[in-house]
C-alpha positions in Angstrom: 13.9 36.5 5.5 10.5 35.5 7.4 9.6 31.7 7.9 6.3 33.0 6.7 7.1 32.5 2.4 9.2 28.8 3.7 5.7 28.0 5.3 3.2 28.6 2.7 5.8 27.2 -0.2 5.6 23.9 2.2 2.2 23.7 2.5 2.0 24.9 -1.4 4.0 21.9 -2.2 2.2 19.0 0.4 -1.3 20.2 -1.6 0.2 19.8 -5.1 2.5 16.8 -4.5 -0.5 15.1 -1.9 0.7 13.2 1.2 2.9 10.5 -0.4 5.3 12.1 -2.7 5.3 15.0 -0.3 6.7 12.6 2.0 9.2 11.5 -0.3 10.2 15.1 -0.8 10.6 15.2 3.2 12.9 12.7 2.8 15.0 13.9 -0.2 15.6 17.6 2.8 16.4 14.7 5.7 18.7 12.5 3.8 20.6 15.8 2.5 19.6 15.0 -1.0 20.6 17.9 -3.8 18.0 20.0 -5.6 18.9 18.8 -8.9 18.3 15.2 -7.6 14.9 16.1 -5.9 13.5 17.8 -9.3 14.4 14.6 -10.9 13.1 12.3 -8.7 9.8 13.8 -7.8 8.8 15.0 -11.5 5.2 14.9 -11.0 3.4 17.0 -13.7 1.9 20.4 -12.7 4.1 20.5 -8.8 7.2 21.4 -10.5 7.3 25.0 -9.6 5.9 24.4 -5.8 8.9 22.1 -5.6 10.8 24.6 -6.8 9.4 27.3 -4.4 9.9 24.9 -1.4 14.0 24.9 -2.2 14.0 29.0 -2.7 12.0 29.3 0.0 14.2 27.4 2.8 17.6 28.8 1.2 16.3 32.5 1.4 14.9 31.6 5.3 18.2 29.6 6.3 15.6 26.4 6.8 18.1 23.3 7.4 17.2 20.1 5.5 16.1 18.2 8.9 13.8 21.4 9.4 12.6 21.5 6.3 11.4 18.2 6.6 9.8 18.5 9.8 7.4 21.0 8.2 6.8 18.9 5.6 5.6 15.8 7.7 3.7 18.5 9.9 2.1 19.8 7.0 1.4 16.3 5.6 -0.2 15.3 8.7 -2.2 18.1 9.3 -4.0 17.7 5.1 -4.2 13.9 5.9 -6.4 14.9 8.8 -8.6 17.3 7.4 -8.8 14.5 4.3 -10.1 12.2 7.1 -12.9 14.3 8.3 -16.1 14.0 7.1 -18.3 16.6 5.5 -21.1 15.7 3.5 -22.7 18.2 1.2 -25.9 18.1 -1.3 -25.2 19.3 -4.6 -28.2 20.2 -7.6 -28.4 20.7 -11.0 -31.2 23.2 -12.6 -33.2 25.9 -10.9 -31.9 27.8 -8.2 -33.3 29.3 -4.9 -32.7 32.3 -3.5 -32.8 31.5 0.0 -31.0 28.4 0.0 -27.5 28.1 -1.2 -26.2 24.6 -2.8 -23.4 23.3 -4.6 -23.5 23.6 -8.4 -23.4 20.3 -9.9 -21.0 21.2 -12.9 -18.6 23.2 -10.6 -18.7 20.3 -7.9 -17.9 17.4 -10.5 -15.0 19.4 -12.1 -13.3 20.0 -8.4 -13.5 16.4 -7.8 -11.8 15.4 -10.7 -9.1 18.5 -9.9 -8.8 17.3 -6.2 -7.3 14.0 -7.5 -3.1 13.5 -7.1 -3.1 9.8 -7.5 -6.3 7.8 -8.7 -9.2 9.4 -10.2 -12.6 7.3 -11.0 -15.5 8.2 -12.7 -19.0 6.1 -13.9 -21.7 6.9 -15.6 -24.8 5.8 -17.9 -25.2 8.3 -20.8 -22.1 10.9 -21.6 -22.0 13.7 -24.1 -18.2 15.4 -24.6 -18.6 18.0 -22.1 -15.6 20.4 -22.1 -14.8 21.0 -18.6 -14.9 18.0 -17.5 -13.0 16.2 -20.7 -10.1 19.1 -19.9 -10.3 18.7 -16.2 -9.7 14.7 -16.8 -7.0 15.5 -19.5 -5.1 17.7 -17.0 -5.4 15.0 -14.7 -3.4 13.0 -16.3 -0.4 14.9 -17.3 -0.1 15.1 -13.4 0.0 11.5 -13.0 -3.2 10.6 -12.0 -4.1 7.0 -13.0 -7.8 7.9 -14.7 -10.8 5.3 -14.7 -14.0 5.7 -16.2 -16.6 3.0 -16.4 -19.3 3.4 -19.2 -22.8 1.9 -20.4 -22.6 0.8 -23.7 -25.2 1.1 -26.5 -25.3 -3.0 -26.9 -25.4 -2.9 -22.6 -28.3 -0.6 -23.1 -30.2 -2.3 -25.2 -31.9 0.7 -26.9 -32.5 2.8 -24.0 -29.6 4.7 -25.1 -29.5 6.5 -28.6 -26.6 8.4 -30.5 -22.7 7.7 -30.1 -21.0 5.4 -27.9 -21.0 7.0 -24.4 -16.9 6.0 -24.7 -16.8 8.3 -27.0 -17.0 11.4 -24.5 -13.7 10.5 -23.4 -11.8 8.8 -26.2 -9.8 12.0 -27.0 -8.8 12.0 -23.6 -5.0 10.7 -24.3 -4.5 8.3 -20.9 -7.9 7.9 -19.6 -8.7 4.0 -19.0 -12.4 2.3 -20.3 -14.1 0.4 -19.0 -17.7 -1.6 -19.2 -19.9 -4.2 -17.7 -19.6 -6.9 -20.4 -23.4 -7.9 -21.8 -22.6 -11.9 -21.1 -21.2 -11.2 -17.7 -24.9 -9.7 -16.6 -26.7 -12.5 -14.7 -30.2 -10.8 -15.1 -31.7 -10.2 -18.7 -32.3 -6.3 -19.3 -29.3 -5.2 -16.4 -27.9 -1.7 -16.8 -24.7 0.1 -15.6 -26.5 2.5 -14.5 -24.4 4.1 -11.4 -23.4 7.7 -11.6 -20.6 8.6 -9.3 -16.7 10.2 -9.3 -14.6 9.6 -6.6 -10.9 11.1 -6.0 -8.1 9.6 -3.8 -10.6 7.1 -2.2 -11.2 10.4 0.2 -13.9 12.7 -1.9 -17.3 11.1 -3.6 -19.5 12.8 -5.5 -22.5 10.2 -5.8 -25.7 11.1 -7.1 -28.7 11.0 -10.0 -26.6 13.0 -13.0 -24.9 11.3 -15.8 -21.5 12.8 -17.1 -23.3 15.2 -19.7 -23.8 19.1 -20.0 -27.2 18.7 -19.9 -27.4 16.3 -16.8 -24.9 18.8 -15.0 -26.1 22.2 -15.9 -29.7 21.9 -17.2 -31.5 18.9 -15.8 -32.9 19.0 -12.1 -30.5 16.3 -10.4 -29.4 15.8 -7.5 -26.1 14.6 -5.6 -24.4 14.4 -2.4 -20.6 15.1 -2.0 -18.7 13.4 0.4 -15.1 14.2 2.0 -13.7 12.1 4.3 -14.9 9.0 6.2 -14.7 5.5 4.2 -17.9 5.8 2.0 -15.1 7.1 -0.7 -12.8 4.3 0.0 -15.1 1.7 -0.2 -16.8 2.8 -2.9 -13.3 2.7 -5.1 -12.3 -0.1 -3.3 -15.9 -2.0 -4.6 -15.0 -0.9 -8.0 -11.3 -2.3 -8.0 -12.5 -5.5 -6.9 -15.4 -5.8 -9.9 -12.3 -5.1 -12.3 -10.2 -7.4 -10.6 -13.1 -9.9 -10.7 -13.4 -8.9 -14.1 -17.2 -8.2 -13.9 -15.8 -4.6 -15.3 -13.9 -5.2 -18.2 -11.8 -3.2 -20.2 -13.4 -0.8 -23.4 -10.8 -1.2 -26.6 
């Protein structure tokens, strides 16, 4: 059989494992490692079957373990260089034009959240349960993605905000973490969480006007711009990780 299916199972698998666990399956071909040992040890939810694939594939083509692997790393370094280009977009919400084609807002926050393999954070001012994105978030966590959304609160608000909690978009959302800017941690009188962004592997981040509702996403003018690559996404989730850490973000029970 042609290298061709071994190829695109390989690159299959480096785009549903991401770089580091496709690294580890790398080294489960170069250390000689059995099939049943590799399934086991890389059970990441929703790669199964291109893990799978990658095995059938190189039996069918004759691929050795040690050549196996070198496709792998190829593969990983190519997608890690892509990931490291930039390429910034603007994305809208509302009426269209004709003449000039944009990035759906809705369609462009659910990719972000799908893009996600490891860490996957989200902030907002306002939320509404909004289906996509609550099933998009959901599926991202059953593949192992460690979930963070930080949320204004009504008391944060200070009756700018009406109707439910915000948190309550996403507490059915088995696995997704909460968390808030605590009133008594705000140095100025009438401060608001009021960022609106979602960011995915420290590589893609979608940073703009629109809160995490239908209506902000689908119906209101807003605007955004979506960034890939570069270290705007990095620093962005690295600034977030250190206001937890600092505990000016706190936890939501």
């Amino acid at each position: 059989m042609s290298r061709h299916a071994f190829e695109a199972a390989a690159a299959a698998a480096v785009a549903a494992l991401g770089p580091e666990r496709a690294k580890d399956l790398a080294g489960c071909f170069a250390r000689g490692r059995s099939r049943a040992y590799t399934q086991q040890a890389l059970r990441v939810p929703g790669a199964e079957q291109a893990v799978t694939a990658v095995w059938d594939r190189a039996a069918e083509a004759g691929v050795t373990g040690d050549e196996a692997a070198a496709y792998l790393r190829g593969f990983v370094a190519g997608w890690t260089r892509r990931r490291d280009e930039i390429d910034v977009n603007t994305v809208w919400s509302g009426p269209r034009t004709q003449n000039v084609p944009v990035r759906a807002m809705a369609q462009a926050l659910v990719e972000v959240v799908r893009e996600a393999r490891e860490e996957c954070i989200a902030m907002t001012y306002s939320s509404r349960a909004y289906s996509r994105l609550t099933q998009a978030l959901a599926d991202a966590v059953a593949r192992g993605v460690r979930v963070d959304v930080v949320v204004e609160t009504l008391a944060g608000a200070a009756g700018l905000l009406g109707g439910p909690e915000p948190a309550d978009a996403f507490r059915a959302v088995p696995g997704v973490r909460l968390w808030h800017w605590p009133v008594e941690r705000r140095a100025e009188p009438g401060a608001r969480q009021h960022a609106k962004l979602a960011i995915a592997d420290r590589r893609v981040l979608l940073l703009g006007s629109a809160n995490l509702t239908a209506s902000a996403v689908r119906r209101n003018m807003e605007a955004a711009v979506r960034i890939r690559g570069g270290t705007a996404p990095q620093r962005a989730a690295e600034h977030i990780r250190e206001l937890q850490r600092q505990g000016v973000l706190a936890p939501l029970e």
